[in-house]
GUNUDO-271629 format. One record per atom (N, C-alpha, C, CB): x negated, y, z; residue in one letter. Coordinates in steps of 0.1 Angstrom, whole numbers, plus 2048, in hexadecimal, padded with zeros to 3 digits. Glycine has a CB too. Example, Ala and Ser with C-alpha at 12.3 -4.5 7.8 and 13.67 -1.06 7.14 Angstrom:
BEGIN
77C7C784EA 7857D384EA 77C7DF84EA 78F7D385AA 7807EA847S 7777F5847S 77F80084FS 7737FA839S 
***
This chain:
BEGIN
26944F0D2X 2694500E1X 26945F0E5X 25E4480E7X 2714650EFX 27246F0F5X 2684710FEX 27D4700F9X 26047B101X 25247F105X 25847D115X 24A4920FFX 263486118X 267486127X 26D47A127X 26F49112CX 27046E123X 27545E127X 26D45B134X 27145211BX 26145D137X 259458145X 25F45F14BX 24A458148X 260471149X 26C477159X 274475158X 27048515DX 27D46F151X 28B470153X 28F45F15DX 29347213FX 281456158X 28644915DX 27C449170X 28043914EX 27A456170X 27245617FX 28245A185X 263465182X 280450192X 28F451197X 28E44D1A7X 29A44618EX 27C44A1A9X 27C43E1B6X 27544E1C2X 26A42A1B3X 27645A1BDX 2784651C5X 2874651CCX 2744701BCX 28E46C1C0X 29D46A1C0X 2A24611CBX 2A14641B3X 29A4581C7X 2A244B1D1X 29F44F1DFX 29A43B1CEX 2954531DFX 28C4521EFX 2984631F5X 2724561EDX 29D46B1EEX 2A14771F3X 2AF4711FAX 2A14841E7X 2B54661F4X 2C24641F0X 2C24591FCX 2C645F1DFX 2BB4501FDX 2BD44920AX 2B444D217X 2BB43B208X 2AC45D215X 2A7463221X 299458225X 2B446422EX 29545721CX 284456222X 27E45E21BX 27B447220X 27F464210X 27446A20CX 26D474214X 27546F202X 260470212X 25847A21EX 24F486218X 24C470226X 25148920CX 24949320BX 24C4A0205X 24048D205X 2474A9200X 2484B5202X 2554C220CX 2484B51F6X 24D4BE215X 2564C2225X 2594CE224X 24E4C2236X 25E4D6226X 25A4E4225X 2594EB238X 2684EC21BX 2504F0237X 2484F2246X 24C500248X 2374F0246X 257502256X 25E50F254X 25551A25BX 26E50F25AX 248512263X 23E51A26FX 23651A264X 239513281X 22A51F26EX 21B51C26DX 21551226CX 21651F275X 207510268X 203504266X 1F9502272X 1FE503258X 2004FB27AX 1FB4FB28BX 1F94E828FX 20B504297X 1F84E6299X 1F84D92A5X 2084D52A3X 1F54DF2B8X 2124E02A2X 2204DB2A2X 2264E6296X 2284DC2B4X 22F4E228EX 2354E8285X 2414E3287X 2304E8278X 2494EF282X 25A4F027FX 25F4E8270X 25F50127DX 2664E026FX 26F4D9265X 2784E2268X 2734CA266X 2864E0260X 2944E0262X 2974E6270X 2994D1261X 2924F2274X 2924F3283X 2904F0290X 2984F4285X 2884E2289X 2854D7293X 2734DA296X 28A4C528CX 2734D52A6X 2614D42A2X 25C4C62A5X 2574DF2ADX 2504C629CX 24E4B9299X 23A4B92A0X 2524B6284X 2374B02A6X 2294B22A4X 2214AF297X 2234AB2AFX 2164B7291X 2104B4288X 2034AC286X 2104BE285X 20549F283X 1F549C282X 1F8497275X 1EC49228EX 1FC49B26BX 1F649D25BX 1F24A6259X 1FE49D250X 1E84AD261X 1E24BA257X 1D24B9259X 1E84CC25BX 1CD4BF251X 1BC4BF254X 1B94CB254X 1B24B824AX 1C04D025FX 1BC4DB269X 1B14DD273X 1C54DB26FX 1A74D2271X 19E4CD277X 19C4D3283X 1954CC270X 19A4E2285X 1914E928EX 19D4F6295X 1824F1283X 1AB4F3289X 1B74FC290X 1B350C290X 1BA4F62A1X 1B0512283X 1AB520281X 1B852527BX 19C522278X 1C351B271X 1CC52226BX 1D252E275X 1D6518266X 1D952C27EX 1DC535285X 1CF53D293X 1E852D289X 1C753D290X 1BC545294X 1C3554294X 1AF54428AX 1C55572A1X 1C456A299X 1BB56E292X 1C35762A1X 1AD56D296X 19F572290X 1A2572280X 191566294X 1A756227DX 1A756126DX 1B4569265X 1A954E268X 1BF56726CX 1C956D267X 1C6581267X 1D5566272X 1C0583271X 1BD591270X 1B2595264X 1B859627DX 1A958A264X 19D58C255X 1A658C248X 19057D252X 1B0585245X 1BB58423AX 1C159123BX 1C657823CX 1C6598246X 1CD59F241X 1C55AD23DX 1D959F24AX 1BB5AE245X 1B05BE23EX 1AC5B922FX 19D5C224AX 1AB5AC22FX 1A55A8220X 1AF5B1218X 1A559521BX 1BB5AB21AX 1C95B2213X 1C65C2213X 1D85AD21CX 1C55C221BX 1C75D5220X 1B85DA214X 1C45D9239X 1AD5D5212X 1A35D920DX 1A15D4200X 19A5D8214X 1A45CB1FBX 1A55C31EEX 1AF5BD1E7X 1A15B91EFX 1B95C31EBX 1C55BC1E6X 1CB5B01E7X 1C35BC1DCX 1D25AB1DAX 1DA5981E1X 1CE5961D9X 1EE58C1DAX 1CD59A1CEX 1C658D1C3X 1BA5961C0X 1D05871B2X 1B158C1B6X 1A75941AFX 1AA59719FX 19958C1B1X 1B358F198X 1BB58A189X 1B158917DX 1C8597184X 1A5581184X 19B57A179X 19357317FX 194582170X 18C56E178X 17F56117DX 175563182X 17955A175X 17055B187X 16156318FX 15856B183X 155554198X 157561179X 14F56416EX 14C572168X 15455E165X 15C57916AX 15E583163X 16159016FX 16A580159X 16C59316EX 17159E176X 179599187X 17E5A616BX 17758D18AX 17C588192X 1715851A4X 18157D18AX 16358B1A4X 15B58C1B0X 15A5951B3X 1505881B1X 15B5921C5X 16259B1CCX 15659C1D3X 1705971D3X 14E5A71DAX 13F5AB1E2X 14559F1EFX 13E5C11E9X 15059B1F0X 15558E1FCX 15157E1F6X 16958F1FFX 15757E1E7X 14E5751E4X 14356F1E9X 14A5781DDX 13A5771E2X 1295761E9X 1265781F2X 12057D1E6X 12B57E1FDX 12A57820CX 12D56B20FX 13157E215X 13C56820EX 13E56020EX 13055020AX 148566207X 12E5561FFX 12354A1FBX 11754A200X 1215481EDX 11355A205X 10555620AX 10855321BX 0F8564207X 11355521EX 11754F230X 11353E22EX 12D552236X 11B53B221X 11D52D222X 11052721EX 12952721AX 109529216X 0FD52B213X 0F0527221X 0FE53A20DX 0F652F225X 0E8530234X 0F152623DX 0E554523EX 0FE52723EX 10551E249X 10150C246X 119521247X 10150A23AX 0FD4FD232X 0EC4FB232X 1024FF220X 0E5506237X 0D7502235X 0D3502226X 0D44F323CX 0D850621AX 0D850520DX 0D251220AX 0E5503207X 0C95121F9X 0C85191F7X 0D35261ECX 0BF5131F6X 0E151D1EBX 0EA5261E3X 0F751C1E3X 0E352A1D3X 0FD5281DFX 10F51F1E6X 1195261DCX 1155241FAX 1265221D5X 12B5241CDX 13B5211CFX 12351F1C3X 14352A1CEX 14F52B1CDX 1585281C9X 15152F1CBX 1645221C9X 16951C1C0X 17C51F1C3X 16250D1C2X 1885211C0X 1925271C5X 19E51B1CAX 1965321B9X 19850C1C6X 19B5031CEX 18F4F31CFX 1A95021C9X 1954EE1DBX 18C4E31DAX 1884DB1CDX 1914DB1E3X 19A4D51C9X 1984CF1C0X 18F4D31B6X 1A24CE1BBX 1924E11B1X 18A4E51A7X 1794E21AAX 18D4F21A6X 1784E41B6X 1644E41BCX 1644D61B4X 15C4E31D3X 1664CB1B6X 1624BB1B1X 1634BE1A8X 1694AD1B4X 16F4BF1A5X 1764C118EX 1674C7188X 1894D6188X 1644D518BX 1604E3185X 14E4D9186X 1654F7192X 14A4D4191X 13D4CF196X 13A4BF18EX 13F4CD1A8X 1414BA18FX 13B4AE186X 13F4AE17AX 13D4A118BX 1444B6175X 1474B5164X 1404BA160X 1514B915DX 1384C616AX 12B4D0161X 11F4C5162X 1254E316CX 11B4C016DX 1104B916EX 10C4AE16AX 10E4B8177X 1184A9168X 11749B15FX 11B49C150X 11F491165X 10C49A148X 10E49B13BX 11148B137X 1014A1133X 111493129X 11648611EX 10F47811DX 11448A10EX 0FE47B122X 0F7471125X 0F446B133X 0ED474120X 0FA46F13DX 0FA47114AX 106465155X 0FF482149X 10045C15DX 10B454165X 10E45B171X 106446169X 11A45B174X 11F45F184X 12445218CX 12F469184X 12244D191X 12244219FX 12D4471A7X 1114411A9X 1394451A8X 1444481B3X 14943D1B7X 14E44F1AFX 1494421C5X 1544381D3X 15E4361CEX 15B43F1E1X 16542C1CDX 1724251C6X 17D4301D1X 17240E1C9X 1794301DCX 18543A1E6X 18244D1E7X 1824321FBX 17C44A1DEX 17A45C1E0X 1864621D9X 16B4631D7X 1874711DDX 19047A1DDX 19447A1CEX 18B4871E3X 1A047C1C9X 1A347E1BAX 19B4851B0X 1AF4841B8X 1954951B9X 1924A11B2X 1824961ADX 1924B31BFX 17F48F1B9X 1714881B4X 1754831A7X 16B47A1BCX 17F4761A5X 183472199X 18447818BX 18C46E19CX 18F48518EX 19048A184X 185490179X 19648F188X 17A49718AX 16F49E182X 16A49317AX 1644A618BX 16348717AX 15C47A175X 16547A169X 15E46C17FX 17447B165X 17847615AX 177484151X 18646E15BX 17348F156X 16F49814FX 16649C148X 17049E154X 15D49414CX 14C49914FX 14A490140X 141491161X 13E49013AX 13C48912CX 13647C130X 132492121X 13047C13AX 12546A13EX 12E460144X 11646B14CX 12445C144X 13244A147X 133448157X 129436140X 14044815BX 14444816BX 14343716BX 158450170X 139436178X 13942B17CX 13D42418CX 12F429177X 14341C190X 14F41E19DX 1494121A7X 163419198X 1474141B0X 14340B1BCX 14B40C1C8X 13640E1C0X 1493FC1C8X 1513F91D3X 1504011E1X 14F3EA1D5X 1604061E6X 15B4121F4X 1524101FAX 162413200X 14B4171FEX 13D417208X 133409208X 143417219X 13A4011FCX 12E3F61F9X 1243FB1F1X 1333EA1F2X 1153FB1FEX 10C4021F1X 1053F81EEX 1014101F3X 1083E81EFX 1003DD1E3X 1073DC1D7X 0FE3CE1E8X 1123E51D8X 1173E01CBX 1153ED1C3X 1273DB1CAX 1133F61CBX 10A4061C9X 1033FF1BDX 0FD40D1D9X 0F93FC1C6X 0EC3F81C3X 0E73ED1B4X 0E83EF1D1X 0F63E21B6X 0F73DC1ACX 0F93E41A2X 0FD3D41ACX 0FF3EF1A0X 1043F7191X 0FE3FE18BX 10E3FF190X 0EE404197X 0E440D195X 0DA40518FX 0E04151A1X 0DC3F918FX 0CF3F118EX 0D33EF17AX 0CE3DD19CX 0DE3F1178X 0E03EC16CX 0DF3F9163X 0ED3E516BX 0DD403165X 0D840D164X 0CF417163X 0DC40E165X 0C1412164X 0B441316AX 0AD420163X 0AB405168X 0AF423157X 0AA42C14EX 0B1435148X 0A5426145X 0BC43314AX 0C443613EX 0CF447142X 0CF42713BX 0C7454142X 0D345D146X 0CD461152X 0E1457148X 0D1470156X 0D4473165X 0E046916EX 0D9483165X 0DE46917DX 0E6461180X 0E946918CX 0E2454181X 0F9471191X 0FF47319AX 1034671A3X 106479196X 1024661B2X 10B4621B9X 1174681BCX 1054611C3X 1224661BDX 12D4721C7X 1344681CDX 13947E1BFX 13746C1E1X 13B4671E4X 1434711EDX 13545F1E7X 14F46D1F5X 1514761FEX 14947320EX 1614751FEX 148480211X 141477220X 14D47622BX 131483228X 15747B22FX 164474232X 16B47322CX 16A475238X 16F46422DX 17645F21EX 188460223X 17044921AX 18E46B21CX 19F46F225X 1A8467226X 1A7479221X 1A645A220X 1B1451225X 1AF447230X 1B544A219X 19F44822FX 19B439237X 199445244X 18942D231X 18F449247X 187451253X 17D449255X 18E454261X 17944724DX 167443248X 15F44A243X 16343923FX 15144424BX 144451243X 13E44823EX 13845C24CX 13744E231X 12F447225X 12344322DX 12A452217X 11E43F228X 11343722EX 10943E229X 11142822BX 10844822DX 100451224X 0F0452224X 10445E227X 0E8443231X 0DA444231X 0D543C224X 0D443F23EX 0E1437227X 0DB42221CX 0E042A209X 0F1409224X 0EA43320BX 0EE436200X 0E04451FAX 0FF43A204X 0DA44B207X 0CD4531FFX 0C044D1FCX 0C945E207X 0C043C207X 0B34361FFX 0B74331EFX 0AF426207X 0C542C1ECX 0C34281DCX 0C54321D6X 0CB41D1D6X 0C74401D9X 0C644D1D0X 0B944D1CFX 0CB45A1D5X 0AC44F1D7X 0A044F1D5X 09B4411CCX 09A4521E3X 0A14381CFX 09A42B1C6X 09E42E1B9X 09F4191C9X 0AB42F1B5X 0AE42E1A8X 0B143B1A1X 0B94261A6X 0A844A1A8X 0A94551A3X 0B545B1A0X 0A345419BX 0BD45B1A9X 0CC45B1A7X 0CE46E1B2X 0D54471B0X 0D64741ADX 0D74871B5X 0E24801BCX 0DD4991AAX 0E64861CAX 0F34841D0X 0FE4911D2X 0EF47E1DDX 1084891D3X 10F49B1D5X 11B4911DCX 1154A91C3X 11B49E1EEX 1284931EFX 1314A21F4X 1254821FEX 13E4991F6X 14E49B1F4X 14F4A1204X 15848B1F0X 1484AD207X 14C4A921DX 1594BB21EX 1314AE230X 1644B4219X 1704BE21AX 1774B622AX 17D4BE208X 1704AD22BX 1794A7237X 16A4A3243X 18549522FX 1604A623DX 1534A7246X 14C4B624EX 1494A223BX 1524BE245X 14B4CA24EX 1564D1255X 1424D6244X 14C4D8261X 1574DC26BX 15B4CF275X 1664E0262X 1554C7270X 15A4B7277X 14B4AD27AX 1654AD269X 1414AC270X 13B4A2274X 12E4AE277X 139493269X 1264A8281X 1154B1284X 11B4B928EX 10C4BC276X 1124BB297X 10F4C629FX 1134D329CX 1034C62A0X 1104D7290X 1144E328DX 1224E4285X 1094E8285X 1234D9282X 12F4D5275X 12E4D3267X 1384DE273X 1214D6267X 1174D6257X 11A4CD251X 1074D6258X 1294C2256X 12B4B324AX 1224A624FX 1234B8238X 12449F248X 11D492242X 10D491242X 121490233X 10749B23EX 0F949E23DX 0F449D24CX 0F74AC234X 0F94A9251X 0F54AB25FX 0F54A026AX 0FE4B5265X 101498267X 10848D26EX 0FA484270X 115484265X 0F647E262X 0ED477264X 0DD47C260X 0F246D25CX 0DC489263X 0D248E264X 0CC491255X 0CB48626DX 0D148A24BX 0CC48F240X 0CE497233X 0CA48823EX 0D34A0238X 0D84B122FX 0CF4B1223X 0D54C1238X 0C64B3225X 0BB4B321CX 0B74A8213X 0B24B6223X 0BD49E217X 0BF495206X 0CC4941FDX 0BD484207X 0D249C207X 0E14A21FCX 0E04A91F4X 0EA4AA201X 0E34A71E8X 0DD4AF1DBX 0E64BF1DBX 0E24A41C9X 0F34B71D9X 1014C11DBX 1094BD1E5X 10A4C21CFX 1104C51EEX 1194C31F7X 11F4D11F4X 1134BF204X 1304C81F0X 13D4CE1F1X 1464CB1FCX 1424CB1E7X 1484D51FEX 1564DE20CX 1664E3204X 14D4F5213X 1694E220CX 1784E520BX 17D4F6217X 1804D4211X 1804FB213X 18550621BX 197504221X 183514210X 19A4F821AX 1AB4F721FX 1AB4EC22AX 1B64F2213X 1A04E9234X 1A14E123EX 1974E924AX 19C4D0239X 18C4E624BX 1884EE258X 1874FB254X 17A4EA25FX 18450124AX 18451124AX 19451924AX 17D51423BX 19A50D246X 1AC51524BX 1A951B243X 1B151C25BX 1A751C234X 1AE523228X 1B351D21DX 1A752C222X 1AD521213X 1AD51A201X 1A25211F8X 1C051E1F6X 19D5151F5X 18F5121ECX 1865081F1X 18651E1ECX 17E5081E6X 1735001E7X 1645071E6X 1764F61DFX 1565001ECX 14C5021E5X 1424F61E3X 14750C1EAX 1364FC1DFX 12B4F01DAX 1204FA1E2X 1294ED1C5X 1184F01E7X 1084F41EEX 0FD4F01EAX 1064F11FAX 0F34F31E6X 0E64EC1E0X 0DB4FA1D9X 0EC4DF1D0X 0D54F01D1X 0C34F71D1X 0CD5021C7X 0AF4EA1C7X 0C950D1C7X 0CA51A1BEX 0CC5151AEX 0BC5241BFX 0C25131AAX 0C151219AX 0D1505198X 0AB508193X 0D24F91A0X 0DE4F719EX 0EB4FA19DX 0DF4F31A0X 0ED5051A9X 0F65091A9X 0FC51719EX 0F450A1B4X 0F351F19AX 0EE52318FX 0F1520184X 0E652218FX 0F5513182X 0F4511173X 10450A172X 0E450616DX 108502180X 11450017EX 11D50F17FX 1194F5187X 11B516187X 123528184X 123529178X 11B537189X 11A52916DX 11B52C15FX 11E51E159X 10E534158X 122518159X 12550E153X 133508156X 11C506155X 13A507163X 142501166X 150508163X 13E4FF172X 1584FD15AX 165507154X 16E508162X 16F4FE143X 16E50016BX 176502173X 17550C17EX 1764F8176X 16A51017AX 169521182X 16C52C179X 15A526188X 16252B170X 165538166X 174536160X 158538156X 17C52D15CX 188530158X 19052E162X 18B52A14EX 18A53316FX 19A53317BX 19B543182X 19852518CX 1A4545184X 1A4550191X 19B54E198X 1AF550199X 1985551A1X 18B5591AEX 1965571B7X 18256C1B1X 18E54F1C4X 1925511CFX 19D55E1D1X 1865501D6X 1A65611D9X 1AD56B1DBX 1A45731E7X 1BC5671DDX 1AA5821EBX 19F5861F7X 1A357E205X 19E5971FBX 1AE581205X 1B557B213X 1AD56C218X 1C8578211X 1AB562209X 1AA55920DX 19A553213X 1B0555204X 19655D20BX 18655F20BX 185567217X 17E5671FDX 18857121EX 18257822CX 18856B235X 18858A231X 193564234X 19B55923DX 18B54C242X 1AC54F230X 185547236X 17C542235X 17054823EX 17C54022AX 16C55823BX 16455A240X 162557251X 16456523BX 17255C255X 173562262X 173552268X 18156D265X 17854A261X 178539268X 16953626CX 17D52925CX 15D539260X 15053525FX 14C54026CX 14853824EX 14F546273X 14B55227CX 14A546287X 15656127EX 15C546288X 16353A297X 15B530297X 173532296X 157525287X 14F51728BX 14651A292X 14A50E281X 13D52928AX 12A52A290X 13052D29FX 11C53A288X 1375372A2X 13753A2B1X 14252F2BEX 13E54B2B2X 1425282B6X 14D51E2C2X 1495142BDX 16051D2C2X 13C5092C1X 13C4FD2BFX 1484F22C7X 12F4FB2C1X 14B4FB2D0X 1534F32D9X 1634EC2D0X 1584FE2E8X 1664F42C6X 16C4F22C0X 16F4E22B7X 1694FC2BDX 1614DF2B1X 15B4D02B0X 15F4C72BCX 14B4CF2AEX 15A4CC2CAX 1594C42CEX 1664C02D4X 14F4C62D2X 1724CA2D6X 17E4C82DAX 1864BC2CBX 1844DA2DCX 1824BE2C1X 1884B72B6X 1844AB2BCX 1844BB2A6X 1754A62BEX 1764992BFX 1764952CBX 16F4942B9X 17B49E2D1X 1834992E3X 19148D2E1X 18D4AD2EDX 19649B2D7X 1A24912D5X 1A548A2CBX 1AC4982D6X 1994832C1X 19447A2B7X 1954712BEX 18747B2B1X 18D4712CEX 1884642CFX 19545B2D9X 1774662D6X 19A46C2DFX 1AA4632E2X 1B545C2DCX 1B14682E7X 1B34602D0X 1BD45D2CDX 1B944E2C3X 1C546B2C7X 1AD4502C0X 1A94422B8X 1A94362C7X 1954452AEX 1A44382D3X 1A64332DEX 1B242E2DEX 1A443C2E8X 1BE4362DEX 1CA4372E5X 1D34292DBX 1D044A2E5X 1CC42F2CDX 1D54242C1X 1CA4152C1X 1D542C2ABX 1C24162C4X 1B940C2C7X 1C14012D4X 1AB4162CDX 1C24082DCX 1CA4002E9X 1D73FF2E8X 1C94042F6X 1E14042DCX 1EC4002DDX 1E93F02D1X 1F640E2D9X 1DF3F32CCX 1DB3E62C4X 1DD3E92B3X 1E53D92C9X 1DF3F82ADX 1E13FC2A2X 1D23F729AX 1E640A2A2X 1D83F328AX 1CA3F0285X 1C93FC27DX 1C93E227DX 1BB403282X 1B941627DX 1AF410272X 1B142628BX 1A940426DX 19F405265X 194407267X 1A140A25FX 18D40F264X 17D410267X 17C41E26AX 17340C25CX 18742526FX 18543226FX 17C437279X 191439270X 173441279X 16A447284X 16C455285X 15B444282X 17745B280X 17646A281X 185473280X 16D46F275X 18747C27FX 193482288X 19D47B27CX 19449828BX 19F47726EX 1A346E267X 1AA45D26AX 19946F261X 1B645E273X 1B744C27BX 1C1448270X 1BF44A28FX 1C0442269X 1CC43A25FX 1D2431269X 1C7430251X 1E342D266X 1E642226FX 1EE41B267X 1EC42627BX 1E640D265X 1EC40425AX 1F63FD25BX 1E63FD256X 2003FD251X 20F3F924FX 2143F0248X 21540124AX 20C3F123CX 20F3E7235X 2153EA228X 2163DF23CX 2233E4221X 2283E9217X 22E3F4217X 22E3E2212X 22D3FA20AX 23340A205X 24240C20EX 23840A1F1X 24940320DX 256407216X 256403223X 262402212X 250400223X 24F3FB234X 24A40823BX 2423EC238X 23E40C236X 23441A238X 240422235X 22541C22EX 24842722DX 24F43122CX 25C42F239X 25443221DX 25E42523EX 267423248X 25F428256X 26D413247X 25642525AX 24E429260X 24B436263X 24642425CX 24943F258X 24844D255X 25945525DX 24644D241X 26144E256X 26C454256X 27245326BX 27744C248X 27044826FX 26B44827BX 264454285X 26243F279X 259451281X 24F459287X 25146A284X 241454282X 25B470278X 26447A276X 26B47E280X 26C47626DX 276475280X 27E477288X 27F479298X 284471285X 27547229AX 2734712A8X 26747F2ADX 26C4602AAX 2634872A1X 25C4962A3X 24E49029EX 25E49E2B5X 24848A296X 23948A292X 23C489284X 22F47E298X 232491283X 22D49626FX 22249026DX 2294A726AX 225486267X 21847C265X 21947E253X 21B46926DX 20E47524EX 20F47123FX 20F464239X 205476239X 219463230X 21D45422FX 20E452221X 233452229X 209446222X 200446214X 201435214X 1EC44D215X 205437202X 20942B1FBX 2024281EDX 21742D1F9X 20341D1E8X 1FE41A1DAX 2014281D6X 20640E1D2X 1FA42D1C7X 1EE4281C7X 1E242E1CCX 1ED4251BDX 1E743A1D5X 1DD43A1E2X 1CF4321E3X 1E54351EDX 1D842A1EDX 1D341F1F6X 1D74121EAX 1DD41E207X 1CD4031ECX 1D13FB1E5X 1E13EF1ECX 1C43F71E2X 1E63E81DFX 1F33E41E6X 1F53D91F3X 1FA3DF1DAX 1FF3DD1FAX 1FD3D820AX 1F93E0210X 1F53CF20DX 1F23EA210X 1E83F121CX 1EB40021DX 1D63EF218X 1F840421CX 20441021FX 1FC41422EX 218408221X 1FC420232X 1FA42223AX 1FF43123EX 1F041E23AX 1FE43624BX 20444424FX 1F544C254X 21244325EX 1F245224DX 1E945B250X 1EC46325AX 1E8462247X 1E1463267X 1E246A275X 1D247326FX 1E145C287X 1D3483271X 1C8488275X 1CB490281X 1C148E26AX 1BD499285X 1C149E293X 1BA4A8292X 1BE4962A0X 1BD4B529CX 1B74C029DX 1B04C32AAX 1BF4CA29AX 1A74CF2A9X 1A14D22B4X 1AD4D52C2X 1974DD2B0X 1BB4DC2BCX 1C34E62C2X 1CC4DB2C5X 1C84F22BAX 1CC4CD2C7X 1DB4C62C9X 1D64C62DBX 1DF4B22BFX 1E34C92E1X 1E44C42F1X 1E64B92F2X 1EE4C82FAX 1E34B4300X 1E14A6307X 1EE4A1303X 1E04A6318X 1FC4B0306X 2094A6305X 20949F2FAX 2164AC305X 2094AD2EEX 20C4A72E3X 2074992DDX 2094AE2DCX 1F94982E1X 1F54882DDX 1F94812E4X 1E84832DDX 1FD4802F1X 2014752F8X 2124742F4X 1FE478309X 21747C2ECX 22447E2E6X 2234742DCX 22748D2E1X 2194742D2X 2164702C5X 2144622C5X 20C4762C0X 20A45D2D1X 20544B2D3X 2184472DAX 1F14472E4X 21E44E2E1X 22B4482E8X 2314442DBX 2354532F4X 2364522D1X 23D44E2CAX 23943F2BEX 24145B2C5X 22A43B2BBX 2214372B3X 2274272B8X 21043D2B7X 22242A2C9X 2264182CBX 2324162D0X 21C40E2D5X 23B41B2D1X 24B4172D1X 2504142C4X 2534222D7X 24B41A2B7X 24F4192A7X 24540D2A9X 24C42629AX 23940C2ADX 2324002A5X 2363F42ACX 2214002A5X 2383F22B5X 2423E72BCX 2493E42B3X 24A3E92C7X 2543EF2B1X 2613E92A9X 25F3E429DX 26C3F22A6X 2523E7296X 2503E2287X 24A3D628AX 2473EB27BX 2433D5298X 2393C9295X 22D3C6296X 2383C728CX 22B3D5294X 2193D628BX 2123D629CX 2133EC27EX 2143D52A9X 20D3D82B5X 2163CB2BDX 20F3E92BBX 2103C22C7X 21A3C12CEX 2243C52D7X 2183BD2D1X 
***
């Protein structure tokens, strides 16, 4: 058997280019804004998790470019070695104090923060407890890690509960969940999920790349949301959604963070953050602390627009946050849908098996602080004139 026989018999891309549904990799001829250019066309955007709308910030774009002007593009090594930048470590003691934490750690993408974070912490004798719907980078890190990944049903924490109970002695025991979960727009249940961390001695660390900047008062995530930061062991961020850059980090007690820096191959054997991308971050963490209004404009138009699909009669699921899924149904049906909502000027996201499980195709709607009245009221017109025609609304 020929090693490339699986690429050669992948053909259901192909297919999708050839009869014009395929929906993905667009190429985006603007900025990454409320509305972006296709093909010379403008389309409104609510596939991006732009959350707070800093990409095009002057403030941030001007921190990128002195970064450039004073540091160069790159650093061309790892943090470990020749690759920390005196921006770095701001960088981590801003986030550091912004998190209420005692230490905060870098990472040159999200993915890598999960990957690089639970493969150090979870040893060979060691269980990790993961959300059946959490983010891949969660997954992957678990099949990395040497202890035994064990999977609970989404946000069911009796069945939590059932898997911890069978496990009573045996090993350290991670939770990881995400605290908005990006396909659904659900939050973990994160009170009921820190009592059975304290019953069954279990550390938590959750996933809030789609929580900070977004949930709490301050934006401090999941923790803040429900008031309890401080039984969060580790909490990981993302820098490619509200901070409007690329990277990731990890927040928690010092000595932990500490030991994954020296330990974690997914830092020491990657590139460092670049500067541009790292002052881009800084200058966003400036805008969240000094513009809360910013939060509060995002979920101005959260709550319209979950409102707005609500009364056209769309089923959004259990979503509660700028995250609205709008369910479709099967893989081609949802790609017909997509291709729709294309043409007619919205950039939505088509998500299909094995995503989502089979039947439950859906188009990913998120939303930013920066979209206008029109534009959403653009977005629900075009939403229920297509959902009529499929069905899915009366």
């Amino acid at each position: 058997m020929d090693l490339f026989d699986k690429c050669r018999n992948f053909t259901r891309a192909q297919q999708g280019r050839t009869e014009g549904w395929y929906p993905y990799f667009k190429a985006i001829e603007s900025g990454a804004d409320s509305e972006v250019v296709i093909d010379g066309r403008k389309l409104v955007m609510i596939g991006s998790n732009n959350y707070l709308g800093l990409t095009q910030d002057p403030r941030v774009k001007e921190a990128a470019q002195k970064a450039v002007e004073t540091f160069g593009s790159g650093c061309t090594g790892s943090r470990f070695l020749n690759g920390t930048l005196k921006l770095h470590e701001e960088l981590e003691q801003r986030l550091a104090n912004f998190m209420k934490r005692e230490a905060a750690l870098c990472f040159s993408t999200g993915f890598q923060t999960n990957l690089g974070t639970i493969a150090t912490v979870v040893g060979k004798d060691d269980f990790v407890f993961t959300d059946r719907a959490n983010h891949a980078s969660i997954v992957d890190g678990c099949r990395l890690s040497f202890g035994r990944t064990v999977k609970f049903k989404h946000n069911d924490l009796n069945d939590l509960e059932r898997l911890l109970k069978r496990h009573p002695n045996s090993g350290g025991k991670l939770i990881v969940a995400d605290g908005v979960f990006s396909m659904e727009g659900d939050i973990i249940d994160l009170p009921n999920l820190v009592k059975l961390a304290e019953k069954y001695e279990a550390r938590i660390m959750l996933d809030d790349a789609h929580s900070i900047g977004v949930l709490g008062k301050h934006g401090r995530g999941t923790g803040e949301h429900f008031d309890l930061e401080n039984k969060v062991d580790i909490v990981m961020g993302t820098f490619s959604k509200s901070f409007a850059s690329l990277g990731g980090f990890i927040a928690g007690d010092a000595y932990v963070i500490d030991y994954i820096k020296h330990h974690a191959r997914a830092l020491i054997f990657s590139a460092s953050m670049p500067p541009a991308a790292t002052a881009s971050v800084l200058a966003a963490l400036d805008i969240i602390e000094q513009e809360p209004q910013r939060i509060e404009c995002l979920w101005k138009n959260t709550r319209k627009m979950k409102a707005g699909f609500d009364a056209l009669g769309f089923d959004t699921g259990k979503s509660v946050t700028p995250i609205i899924p709008i369910l479709v149904g099967d893989d081609m049906k949802t790609f017909a849908f997509w291709k729709l909502l294309f043409d007619n000027g919205i950039f939505a996201n088509p998500v299909i098996t094995p995503a989502v499980p089979p039947g439950h195709g859906r188009i990913r709607t998120s939303y930013m602080a920066t979209h206008t009245e029109a534009e959403l009221d653009h977005v629900l017109e075009v939403f229920g004139r297509i959902g009529r025609e499929f069905g899915l609304i009366p």
